[in-house]
C-alpha positions, 0 to 999 in steps of 0.5 A: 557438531553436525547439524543432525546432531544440533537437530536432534534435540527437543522441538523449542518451537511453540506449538498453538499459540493463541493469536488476538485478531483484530477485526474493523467493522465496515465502518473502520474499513469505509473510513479508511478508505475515504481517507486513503482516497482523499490523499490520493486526490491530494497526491494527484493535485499536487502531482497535476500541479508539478506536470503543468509547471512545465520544468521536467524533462520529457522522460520525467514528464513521461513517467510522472504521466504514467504514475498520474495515470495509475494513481487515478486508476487506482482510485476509480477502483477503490471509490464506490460507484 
């Protein structure tokens, strides 16, 4: 069988199907932010806590500086001024 001859057949595709969006109020979306942020600050601690310990190496050193780095960026950009 060639593929034209399997795609001649009827359409089996569903066509309009009706699709239930959910829509979060600006409420939903604060919190979640807020809590998005907040473990985030707990992220950056933690991380702070392990570059200060002085046990990595320096390339790791470097690249957990460059994650701290965009992690806080991140967050400057998602808290509210």
């Amino acid at each position: 069988m060639t593929v034209a001859n399997r795609r001649r057949g009827e359409d089996r595709r569903v066509k309009n199907v009706p699709v239930e969006v959910e829509r979060r109020s600006g409420i939903d979306r604060r919190m979640v932010l807020e809590s998005a942020s907040s473990q985030i600050h707990a992220v950056l601690e933690l991380l702070t806590q392990i570059a200060d310990s002085g046990s990595l190496r320096d390339d790791n050193r470097r690249l957990l500086d460059t994650a701290l780095l965009r992690l806080r960026f991140a967050l400057e950009r998602m808290e509210p001024e």
